[in-house]
BALOBA-1460 file (C-alpha; in Angstrom, 3 decimals):
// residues 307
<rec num="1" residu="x" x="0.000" y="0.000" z="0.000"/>
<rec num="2" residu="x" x="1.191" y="3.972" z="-0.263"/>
<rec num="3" residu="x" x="2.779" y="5.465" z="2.297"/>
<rec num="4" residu="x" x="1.227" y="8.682" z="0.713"/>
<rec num="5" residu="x" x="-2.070" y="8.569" z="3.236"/>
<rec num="6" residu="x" x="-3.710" y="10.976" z="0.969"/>
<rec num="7" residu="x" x="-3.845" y="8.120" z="-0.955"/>
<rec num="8" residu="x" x="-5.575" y="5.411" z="0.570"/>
<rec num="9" residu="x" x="-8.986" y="3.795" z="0.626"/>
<rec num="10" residu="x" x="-10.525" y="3.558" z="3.532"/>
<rec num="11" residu="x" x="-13.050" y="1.320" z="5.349"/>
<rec num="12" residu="x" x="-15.106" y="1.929" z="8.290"/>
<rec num="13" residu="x" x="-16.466" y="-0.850" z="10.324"/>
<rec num="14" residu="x" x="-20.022" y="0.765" z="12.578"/>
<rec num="15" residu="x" x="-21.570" y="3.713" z="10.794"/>
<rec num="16" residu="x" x="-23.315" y="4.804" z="13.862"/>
<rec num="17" residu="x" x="-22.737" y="8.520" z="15.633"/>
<rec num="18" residu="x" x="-18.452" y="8.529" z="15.221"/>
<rec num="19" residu="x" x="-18.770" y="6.336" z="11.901"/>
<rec num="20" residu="x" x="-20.816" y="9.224" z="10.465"/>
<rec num="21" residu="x" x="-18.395" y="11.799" z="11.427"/>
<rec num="22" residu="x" x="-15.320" y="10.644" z="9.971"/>
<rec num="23" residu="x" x="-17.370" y="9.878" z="6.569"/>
<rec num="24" residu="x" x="-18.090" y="13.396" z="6.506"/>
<rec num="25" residu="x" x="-14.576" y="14.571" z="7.143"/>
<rec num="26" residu="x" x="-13.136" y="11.996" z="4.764"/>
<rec num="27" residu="x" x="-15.400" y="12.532" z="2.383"/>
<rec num="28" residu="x" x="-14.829" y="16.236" z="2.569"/>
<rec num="29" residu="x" x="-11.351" y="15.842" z="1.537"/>
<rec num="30" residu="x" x="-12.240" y="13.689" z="-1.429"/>
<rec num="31" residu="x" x="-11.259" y="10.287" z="0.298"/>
<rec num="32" residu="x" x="-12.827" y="7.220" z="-1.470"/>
<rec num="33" residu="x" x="-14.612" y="5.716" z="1.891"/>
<rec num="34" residu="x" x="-16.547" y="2.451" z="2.516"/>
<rec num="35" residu="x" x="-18.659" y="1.310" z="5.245"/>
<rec num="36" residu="x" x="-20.341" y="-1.805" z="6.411"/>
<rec num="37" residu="x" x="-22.528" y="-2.219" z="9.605"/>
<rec num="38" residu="x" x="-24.257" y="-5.223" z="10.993"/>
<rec num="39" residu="x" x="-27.717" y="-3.071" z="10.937"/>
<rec num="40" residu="x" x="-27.646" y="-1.296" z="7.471"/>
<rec num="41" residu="x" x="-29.356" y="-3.871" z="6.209"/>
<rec num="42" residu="x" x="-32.414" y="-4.022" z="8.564"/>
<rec num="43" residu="x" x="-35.217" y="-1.480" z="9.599"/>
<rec num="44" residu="x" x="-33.140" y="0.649" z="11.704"/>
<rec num="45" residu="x" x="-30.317" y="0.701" z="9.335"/>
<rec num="46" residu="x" x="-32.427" y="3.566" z="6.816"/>
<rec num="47" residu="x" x="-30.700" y="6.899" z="8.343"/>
<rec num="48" residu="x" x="-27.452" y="4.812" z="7.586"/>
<rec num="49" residu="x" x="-28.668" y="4.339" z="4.046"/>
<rec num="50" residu="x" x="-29.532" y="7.682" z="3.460"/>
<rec num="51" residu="x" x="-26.355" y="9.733" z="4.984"/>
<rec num="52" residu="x" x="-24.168" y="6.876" z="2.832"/>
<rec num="53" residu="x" x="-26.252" y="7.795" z="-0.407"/>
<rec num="54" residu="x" x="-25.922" y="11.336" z="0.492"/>
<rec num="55" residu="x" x="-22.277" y="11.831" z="1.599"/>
<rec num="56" residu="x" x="-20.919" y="8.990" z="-1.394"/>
<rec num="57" residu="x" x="-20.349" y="6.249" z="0.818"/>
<rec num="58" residu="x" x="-20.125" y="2.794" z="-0.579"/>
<rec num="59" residu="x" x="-21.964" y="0.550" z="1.701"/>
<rec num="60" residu="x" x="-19.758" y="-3.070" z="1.625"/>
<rec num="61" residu="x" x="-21.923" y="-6.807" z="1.631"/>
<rec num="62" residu="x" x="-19.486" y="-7.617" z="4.706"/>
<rec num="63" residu="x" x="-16.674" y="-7.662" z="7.240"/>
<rec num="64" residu="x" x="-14.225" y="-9.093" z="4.830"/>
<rec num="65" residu="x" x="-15.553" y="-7.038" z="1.165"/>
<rec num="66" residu="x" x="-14.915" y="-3.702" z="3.385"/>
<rec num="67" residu="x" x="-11.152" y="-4.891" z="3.930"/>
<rec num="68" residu="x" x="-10.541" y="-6.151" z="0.698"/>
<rec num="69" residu="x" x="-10.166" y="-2.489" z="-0.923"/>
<rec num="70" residu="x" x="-9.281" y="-0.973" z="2.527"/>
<rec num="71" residu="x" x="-5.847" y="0.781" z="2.877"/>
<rec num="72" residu="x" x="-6.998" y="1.935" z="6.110"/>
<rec num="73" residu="x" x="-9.654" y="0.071" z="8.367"/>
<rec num="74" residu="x" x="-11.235" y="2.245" z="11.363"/>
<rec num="75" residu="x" x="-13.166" y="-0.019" z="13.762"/>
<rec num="76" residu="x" x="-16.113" y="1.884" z="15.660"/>
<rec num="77" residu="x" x="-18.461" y="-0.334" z="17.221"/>
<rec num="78" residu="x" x="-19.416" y="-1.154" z="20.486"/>
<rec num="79" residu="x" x="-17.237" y="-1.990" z="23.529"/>
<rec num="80" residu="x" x="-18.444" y="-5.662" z="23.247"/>
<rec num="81" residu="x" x="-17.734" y="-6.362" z="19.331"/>
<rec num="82" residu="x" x="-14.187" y="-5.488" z="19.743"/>
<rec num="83" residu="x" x="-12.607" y="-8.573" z="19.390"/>
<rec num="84" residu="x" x="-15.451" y="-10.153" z="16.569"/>
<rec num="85" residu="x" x="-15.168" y="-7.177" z="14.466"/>
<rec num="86" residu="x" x="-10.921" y="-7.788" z="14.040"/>
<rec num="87" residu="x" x="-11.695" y="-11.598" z="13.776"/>
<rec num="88" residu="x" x="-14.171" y="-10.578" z="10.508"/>
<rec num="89" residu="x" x="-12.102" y="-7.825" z="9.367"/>
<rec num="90" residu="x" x="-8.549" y="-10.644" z="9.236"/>
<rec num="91" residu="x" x="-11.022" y="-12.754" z="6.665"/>
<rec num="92" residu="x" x="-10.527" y="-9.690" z="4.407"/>
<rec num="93" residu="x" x="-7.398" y="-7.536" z="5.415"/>
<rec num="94" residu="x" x="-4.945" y="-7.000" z="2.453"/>
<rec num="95" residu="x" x="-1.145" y="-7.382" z="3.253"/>
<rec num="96" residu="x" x="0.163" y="-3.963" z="5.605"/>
<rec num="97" residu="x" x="-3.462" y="-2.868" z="5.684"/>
<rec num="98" residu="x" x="-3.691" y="-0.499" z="8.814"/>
<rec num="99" residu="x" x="-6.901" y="-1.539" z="11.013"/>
<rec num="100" residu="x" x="-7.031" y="1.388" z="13.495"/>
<rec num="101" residu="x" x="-9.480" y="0.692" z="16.387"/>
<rec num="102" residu="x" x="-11.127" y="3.024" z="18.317"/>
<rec num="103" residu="x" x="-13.481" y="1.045" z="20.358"/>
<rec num="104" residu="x" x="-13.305" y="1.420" z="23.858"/>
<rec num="105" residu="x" x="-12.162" y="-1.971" z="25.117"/>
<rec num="106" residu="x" x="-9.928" y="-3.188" z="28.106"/>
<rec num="107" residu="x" x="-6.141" y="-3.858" z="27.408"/>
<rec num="108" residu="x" x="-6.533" y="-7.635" z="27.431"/>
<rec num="109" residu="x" x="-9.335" y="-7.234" z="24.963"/>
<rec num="110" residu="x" x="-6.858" y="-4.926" z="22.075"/>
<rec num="111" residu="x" x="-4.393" y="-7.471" z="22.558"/>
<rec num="112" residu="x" x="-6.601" y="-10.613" z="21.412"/>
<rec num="113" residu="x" x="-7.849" y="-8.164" z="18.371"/>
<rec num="114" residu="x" x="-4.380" y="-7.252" z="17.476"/>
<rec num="115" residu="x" x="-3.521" y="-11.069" z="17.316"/>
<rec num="116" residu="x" x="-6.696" y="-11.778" z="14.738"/>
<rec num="117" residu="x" x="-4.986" y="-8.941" z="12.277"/>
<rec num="118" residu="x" x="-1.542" y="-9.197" z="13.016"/>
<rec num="119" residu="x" x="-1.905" y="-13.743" z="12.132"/>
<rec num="120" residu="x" x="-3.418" y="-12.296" z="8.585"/>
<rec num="121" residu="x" x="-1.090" y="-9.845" z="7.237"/>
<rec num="122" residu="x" x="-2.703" y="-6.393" z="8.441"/>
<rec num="123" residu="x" x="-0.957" y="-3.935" z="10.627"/>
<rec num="124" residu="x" x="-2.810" y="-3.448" z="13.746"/>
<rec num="125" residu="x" x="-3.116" y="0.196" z="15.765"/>
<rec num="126" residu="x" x="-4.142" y="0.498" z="19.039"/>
<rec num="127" residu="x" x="-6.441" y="3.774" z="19.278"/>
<rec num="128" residu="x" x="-8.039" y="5.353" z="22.603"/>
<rec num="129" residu="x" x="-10.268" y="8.117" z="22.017"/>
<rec num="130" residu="x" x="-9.494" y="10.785" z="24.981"/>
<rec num="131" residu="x" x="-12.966" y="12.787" z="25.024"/>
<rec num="132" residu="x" x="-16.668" y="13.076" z="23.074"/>
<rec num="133" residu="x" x="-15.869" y="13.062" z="19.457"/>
<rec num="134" residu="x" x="-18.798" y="15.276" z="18.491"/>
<rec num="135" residu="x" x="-17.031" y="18.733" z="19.140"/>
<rec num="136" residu="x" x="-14.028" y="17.564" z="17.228"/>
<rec num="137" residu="x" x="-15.214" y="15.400" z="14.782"/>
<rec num="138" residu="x" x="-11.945" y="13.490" z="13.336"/>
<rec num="139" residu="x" x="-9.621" y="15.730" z="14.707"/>
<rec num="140" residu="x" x="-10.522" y="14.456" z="18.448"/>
<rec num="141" residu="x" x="-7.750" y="13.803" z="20.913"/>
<rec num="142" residu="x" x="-6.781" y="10.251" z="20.460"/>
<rec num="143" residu="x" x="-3.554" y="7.937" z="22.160"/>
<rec num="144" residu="x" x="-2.277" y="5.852" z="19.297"/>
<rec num="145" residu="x" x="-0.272" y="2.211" z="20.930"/>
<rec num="146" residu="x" x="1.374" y="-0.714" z="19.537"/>
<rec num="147" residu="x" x="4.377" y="-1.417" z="17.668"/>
<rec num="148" residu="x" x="3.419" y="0.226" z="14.652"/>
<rec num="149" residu="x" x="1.755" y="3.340" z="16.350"/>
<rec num="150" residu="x" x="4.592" y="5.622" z="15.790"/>
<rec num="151" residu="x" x="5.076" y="4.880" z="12.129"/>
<rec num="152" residu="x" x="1.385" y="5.565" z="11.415"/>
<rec num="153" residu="x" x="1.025" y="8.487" z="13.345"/>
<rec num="154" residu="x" x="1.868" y="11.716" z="11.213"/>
<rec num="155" residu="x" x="-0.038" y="9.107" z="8.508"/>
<rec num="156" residu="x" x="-3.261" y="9.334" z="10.119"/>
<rec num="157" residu="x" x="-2.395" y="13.737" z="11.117"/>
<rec num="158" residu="x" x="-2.053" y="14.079" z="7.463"/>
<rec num="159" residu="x" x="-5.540" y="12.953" z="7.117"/>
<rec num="160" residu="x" x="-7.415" y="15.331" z="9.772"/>
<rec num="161" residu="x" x="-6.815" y="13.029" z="12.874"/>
<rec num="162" residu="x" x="-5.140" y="14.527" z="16.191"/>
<rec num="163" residu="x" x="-3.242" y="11.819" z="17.829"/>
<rec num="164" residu="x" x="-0.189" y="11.481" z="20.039"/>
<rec num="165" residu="x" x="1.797" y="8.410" z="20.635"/>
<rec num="166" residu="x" x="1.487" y="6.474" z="23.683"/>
<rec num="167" residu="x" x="3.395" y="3.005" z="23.696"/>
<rec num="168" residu="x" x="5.316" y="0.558" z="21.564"/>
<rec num="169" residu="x" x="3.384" y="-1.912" z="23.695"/>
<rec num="170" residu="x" x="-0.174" y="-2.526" z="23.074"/>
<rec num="171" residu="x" x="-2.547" y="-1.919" z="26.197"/>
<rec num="172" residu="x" x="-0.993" y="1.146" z="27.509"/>
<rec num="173" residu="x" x="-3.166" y="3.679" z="25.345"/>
<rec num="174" residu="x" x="-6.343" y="1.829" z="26.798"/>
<rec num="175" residu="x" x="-5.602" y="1.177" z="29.940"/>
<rec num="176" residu="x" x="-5.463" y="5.699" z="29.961"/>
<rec num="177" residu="x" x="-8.675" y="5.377" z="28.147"/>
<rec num="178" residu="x" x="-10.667" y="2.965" z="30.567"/>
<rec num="179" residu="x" x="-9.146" y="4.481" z="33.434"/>
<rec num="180" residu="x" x="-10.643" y="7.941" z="33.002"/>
<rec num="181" residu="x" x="-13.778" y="6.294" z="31.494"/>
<rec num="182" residu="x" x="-14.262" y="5.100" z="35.564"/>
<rec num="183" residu="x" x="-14.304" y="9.172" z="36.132"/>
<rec num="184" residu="x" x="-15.872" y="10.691" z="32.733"/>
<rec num="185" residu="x" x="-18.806" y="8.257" z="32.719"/>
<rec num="186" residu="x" x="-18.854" y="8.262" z="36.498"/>
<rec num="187" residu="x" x="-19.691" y="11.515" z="36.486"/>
<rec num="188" residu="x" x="-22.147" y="11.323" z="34.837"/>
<rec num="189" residu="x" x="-24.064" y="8.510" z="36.290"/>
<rec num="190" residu="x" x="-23.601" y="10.188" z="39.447"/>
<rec num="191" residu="x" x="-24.716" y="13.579" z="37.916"/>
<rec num="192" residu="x" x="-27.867" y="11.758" z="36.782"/>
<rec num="193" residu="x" x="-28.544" y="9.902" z="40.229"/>
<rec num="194" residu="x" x="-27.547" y="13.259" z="42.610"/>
<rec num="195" residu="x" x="-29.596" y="15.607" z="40.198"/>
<rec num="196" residu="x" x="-32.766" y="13.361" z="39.950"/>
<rec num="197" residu="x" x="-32.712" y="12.546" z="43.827"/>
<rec num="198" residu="x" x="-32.389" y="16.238" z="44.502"/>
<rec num="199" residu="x" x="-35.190" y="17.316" z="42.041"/>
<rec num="200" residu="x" x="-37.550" y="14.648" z="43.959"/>
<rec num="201" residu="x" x="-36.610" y="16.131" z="47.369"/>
<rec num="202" residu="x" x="-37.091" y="19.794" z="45.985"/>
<rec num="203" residu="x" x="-33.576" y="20.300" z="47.097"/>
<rec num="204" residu="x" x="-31.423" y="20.629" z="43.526"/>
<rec num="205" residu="x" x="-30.718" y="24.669" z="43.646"/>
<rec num="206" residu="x" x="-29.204" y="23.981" z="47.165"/>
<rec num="207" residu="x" x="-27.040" y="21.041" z="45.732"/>
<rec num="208" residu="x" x="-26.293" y="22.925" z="42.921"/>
<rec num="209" residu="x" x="-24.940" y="25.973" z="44.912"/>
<rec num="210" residu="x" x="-23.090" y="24.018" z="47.368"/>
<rec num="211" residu="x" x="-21.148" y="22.338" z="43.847"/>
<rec num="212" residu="x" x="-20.362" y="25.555" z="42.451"/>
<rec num="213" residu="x" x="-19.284" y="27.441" z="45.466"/>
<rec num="214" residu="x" x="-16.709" y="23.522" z="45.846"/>
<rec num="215" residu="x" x="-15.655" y="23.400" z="42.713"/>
<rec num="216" residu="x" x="-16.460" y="26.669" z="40.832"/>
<rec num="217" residu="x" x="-14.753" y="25.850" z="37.502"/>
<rec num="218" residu="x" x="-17.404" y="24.003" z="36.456"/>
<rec num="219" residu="x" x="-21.181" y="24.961" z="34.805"/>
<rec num="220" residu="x" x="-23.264" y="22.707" z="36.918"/>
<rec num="221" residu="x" x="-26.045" y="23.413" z="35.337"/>
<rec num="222" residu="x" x="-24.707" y="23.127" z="31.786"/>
<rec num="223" residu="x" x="-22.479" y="19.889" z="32.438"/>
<rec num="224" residu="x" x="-25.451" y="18.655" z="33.923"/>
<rec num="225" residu="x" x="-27.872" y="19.103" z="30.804"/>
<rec num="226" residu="x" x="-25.029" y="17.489" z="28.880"/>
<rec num="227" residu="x" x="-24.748" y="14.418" z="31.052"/>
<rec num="228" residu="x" x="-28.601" y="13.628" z="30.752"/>
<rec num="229" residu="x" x="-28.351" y="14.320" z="27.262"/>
<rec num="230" residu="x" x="-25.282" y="11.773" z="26.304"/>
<rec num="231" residu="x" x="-26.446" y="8.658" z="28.916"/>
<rec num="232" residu="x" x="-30.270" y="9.217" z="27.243"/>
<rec num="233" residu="x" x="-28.368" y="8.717" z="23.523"/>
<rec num="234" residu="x" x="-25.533" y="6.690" z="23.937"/>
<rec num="235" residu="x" x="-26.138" y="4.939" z="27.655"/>
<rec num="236" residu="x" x="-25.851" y="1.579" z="26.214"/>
<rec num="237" residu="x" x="-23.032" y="1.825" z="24.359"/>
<rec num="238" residu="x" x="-21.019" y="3.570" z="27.728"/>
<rec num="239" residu="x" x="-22.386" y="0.662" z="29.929"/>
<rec num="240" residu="x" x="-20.517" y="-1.431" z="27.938"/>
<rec num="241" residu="x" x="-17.404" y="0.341" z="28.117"/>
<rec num="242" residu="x" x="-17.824" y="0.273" z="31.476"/>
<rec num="243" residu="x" x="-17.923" y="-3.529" z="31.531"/>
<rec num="244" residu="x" x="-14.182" y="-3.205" z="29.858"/>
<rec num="245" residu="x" x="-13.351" y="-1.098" z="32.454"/>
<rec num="246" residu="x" x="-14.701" y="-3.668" z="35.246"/>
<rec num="247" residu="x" x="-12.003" y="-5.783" z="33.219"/>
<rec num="248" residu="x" x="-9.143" y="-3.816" z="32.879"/>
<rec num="249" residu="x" x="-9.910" y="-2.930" z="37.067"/>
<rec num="250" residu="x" x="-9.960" y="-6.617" z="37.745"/>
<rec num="251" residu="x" x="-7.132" y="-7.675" z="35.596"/>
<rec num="252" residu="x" x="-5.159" y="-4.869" z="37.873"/>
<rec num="253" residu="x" x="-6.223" y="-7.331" z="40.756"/>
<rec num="254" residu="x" x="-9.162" y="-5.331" z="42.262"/>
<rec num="255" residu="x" x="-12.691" y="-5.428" z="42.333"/>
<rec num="256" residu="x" x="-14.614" y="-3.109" z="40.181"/>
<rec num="257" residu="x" x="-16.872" y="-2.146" z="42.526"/>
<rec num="258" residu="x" x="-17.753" y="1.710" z="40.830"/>
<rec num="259" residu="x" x="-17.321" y="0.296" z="37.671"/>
<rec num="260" residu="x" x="-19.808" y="-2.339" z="38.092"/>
<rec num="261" residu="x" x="-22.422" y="0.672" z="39.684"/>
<rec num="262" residu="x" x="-21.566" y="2.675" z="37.161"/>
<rec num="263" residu="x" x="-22.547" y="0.168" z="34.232"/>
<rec num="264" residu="x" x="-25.978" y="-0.445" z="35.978"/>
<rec num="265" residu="x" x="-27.089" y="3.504" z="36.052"/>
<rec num="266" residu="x" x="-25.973" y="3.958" z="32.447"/>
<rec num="267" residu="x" x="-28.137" y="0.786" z="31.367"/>
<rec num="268" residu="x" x="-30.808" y="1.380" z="33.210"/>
<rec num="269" residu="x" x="-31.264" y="4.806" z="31.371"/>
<rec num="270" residu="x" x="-30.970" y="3.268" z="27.911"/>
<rec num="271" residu="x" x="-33.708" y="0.771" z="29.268"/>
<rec num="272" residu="x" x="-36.044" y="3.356" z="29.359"/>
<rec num="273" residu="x" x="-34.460" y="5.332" z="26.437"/>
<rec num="274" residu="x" x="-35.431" y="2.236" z="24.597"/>
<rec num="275" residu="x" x="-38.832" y="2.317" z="25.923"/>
<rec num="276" residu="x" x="-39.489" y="5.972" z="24.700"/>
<rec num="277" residu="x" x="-39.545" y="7.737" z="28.025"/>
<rec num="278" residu="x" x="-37.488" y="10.637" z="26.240"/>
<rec num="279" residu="x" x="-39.054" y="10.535" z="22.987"/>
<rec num="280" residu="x" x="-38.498" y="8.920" z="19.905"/>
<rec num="281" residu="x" x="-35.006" y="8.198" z="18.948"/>
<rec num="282" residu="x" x="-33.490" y="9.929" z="15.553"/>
<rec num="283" residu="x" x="-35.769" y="12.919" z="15.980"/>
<rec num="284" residu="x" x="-34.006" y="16.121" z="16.452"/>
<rec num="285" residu="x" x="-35.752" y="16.566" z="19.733"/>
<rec num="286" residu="x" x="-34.741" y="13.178" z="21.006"/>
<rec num="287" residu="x" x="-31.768" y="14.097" z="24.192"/>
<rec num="288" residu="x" x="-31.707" y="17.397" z="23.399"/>
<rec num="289" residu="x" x="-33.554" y="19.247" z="26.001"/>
<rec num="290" residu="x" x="-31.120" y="22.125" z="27.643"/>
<rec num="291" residu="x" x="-32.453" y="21.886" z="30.687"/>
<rec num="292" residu="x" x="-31.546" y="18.586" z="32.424"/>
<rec num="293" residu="x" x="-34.707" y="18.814" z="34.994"/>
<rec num="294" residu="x" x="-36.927" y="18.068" z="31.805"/>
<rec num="295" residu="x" x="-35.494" y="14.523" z="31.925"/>
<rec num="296" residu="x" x="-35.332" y="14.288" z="35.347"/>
<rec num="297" residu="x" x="-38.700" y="15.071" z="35.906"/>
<rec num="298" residu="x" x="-39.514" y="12.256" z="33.127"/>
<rec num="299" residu="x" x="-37.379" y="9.708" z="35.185"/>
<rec num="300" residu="x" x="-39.026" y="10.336" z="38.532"/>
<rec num="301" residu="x" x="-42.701" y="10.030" z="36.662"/>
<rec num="302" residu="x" x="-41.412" y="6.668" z="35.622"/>
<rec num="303" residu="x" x="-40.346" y="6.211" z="39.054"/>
<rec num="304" residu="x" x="-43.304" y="7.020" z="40.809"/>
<rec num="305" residu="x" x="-45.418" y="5.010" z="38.514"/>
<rec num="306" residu="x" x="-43.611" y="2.121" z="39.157"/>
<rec num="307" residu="x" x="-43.822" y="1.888" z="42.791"/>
């Protein structure tokens, strides 16, 4: 393949939220860009359709057609297809093919993936994205590992990506990622739990003045709205992150006690996400509400109804 990444073809395996994004940029600079997703061919899989029709994006029959033309393979799926995704993608991967992945997955986890590509030829890159993608789209702050991280580093700059090199050795770049994943989507499960409890107790402009006056350098009230907001979209998708990071903790040799907790809030709002307490999903007004005691008010309704 060309070393000239302006170059390449590339492949992106999930075209859901961050699949999307980096289409658009890609496509933007004239990149020829493929996708495949296991739901593009179902129901749900017609906003995928459309956005590939509209933005020039070939939609590939499989795993293995997407890395057959793929110079560059970008895996963004869920925390949990990790590992099956590389083990399709290796069916397909040409020779020095560059699989990046940027799913969210403990250390032990990227290092059975790497094996899959690595035993067929492709070269595989270790990516941990460091914050929400949205505001940065593909230039987000990302830790590239692995022993051929540094070599395809200014590569992937080139190309509209941000990333800095972490490790020779694969594991290090996630094990940064899930550890501040225990704090990011912490946060915001406790954000969601403190908030809600305070609203039913008619007590949240108290709690909300005691956080600013402890730690003023944060909107409350605008962090907060943006906490309900991401666990109502993408809850399900962070509780399973946070079921890599209950590995990664207990590969360290400790229980994941928060991690655990923190996986249970998270899927318990995309329960009722799922159920259409917040609307209907894909509508612009779906997790959008700027005022977080909207949804709050929606989750102690459910609350109340159910006891």
């Amino acid at each position: 393949m060309s070393t000239d990444s302006k170059t390449w073809r590339i492949g992106l395996v999930g075209y859901g939220e961050v699949g999307r994004i980096l289409a658009e940029d890609l496509r933007a600079q004239g990149f020829e860009v493929a996708a495949y997703d296991l739901r593009q061919d179902a129901a749900a899989g017609a906003a995928m359709r459309e956005h590939a029709q509209r933005h020039g994006v070939a939609l590939a029959a499989s795993h293995a057609a997407l890395a057959d033309r793929a110079d560059l393979i970008v895996s963004a799926v869920t925390a949990s297809q990790t590992e099956a995704v590389a083990q399709a993608v290796a069916a397909g991967v040409r020779q020095g093919a560059i699989f990046l992945d940027f799913n969210s997955a403990s250390p032990n986890a990227k290092q059975r993936a790497a094996a899959s590509i690595e035993a067929a030829g492709g070269r595989y890159v270790e990516g941990a994205v460091m914050t929400s993608v949205p505001p940065y789209r593909i230039a987000v702050p990302m830790l590239l590992g692995g022993p051929h991280a540094a070599d395809v580093l200014p590569q992937l700059n080139a190309i509209g990506f941000k990333a800095k090199h972490a490790s020779d050795r694969l594991g290090v770049a996630s094990a940064t990622k899930m550890c501040r994943s225990v704090m990011i989507k912490g946060l915001e499960a406790l954000v969601i739990e403190s908030f809600s409890t305070a609203r039913a107790y008619g007590v949240e402009d108290e709690v909300i003045a005691s956080l600013y006056e402890t730690f003023p350098g944060m909107d409350w009230e605008k962090q907060g709205s943006y906490f309900f907001q991401r666990v109502i979209e993408h809850g399900r998708r962070r509780a399973e992150e946070l079921r890599e990071v209950a590995n990664t903790v207990r590969d360290a040799g400790m229980e994941p006690h928060a991690a655990a907790a923190i996986s249970k809030r998270q899927d318990w709002v995309a329960d009722l996400a799922d159920e259409g307490l917040f609307g209907e999903r894909g509508t612009p007004q779906f997790a959008r509400s700027a005022d977080w005691r909207d949804e709050a008010d929606r989750l102690l309704k459910h609350v109340k109804a159910q006891s």
